[in-house]
C-alpha positions in Angstrom: 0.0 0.0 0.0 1.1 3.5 -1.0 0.1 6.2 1.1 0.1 9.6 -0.2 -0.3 13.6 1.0 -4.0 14.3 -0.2 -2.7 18.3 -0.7 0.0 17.2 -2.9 -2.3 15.3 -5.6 -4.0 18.8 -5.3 -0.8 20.5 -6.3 -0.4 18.6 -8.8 -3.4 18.9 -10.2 -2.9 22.2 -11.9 0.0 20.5 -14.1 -2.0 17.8 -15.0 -4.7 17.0 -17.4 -8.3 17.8 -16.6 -9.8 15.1 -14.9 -6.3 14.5 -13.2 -7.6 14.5 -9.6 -10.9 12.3 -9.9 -9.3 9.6 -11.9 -6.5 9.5 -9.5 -8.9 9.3 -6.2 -11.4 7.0 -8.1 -8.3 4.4 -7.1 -8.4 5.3 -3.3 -8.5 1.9 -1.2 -8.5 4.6 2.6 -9.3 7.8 2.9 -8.4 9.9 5.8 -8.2 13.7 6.4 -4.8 14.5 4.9 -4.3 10.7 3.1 -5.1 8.7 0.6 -3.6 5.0 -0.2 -3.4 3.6 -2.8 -2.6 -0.3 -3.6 0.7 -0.5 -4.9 -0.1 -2.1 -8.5 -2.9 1.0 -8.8 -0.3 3.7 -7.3 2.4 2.4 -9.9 -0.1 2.5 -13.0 -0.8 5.6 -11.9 2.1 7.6 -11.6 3.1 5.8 -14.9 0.0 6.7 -16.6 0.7 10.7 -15.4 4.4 10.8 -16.0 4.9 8.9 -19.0 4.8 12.1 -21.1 7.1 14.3 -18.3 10.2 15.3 -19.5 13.2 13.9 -18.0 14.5 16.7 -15.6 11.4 16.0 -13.6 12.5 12.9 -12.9 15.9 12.1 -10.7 17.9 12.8 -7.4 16.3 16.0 -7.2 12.8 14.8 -7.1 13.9 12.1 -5.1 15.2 14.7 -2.6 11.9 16.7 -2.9 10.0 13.8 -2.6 11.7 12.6 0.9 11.6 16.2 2.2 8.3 16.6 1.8 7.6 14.0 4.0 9.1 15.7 6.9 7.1 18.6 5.9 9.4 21.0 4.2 8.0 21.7 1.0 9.0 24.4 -2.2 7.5 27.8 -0.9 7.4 30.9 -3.0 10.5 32.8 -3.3 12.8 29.8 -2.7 15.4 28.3 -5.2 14.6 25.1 -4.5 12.4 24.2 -7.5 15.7 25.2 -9.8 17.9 23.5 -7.7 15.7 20.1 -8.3 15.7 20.3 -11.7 19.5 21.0 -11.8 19.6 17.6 -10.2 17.5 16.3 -12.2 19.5 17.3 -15.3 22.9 16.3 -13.5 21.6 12.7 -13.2 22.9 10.6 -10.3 26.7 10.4 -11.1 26.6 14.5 -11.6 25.0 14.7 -7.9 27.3 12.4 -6.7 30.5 14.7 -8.4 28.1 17.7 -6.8 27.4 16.2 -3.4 29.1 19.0 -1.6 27.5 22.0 -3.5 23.8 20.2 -3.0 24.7 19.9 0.9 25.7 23.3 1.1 22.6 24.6 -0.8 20.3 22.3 1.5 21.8 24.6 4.5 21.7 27.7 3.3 17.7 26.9 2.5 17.6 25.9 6.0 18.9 28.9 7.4 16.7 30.6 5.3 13.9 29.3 7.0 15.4 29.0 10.6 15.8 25.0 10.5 18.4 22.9 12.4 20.9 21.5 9.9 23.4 19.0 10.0 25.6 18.8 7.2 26.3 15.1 7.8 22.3 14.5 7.8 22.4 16.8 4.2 24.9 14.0 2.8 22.9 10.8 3.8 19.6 12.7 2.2 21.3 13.4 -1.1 22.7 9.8 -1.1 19.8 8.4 -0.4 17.5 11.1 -3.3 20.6 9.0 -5.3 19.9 5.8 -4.4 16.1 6.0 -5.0 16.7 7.8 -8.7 18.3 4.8 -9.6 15.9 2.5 -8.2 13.1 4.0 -10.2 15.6 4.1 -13.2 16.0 0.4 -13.0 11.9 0.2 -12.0 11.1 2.1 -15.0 13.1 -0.5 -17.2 11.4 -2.8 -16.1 8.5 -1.8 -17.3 8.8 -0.8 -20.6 
């Protein structure tokens, strides 16, 4: 089961087709007041049904690293850089974030200091290696399924 923020399928609604948000909830299994979860076959289709057609810097480290930020909350907010800094991720691929580890963790503090967060350099590392990790994951996922 895939569990997923109910405000960001709204987000993403306004780059989506019409019609994006009820076909994607008509697959809802559990609903509750800031969730919905989805089986994993129906959560997979999905996202491949609504991406197939995305081009290729918004998928990567960077979204990885979006992706596993937003679950703790911190989400791209007007007047950040962070929506740039994902897609320049993006377009470095894994190896490039790997050769740019040290510029990414240094833009991940100076984001937090912008919005008065504790940061841990260390913690910035084992994030970006882990948004790597997961790019290649769905790289390989995404093979093997076409």
């Amino acid at each position: 089961m895939k569990s997923v923020r109910l405000n960001l399928l709204q987000e993403a609604a306004s780059e989506r087709p019409q019609g994006y948000l009820e076909d994607v909830l008509s697959y809802v299994v559990e609903r509750t007041g800031t969730h919905v979860v989805f089986k994993d076959a129906d959560y997979y289709m999905l996202r491949d049904r609504y991406s197939r057609d995305v081009d290729p810097v918004h998928r990567g480290p960077g979204t990885e690293l979006h992706k596993m930020l937003a679950k703790f909350g911190i989400l791209m907010r007007a007047g950040c850089r962070c929506r740039g800094r994902m897609v320049q991720m993006n377009k470095w691929g894994c190896e490039g974030c790997e050769a740019n580890i040290e510029t990414i963790v240094e833009w991940m503090k100076e984001e937090a200091a912008a919005r008065g967060l504790p940061y841990l350099s260390t913690v910035g590392r084992m994030l970006v290696r882990r948004a790597i990790h997961n790019a290649r994951k769905e790289a390989e996922r995404a093979k093997d399924t076409t």
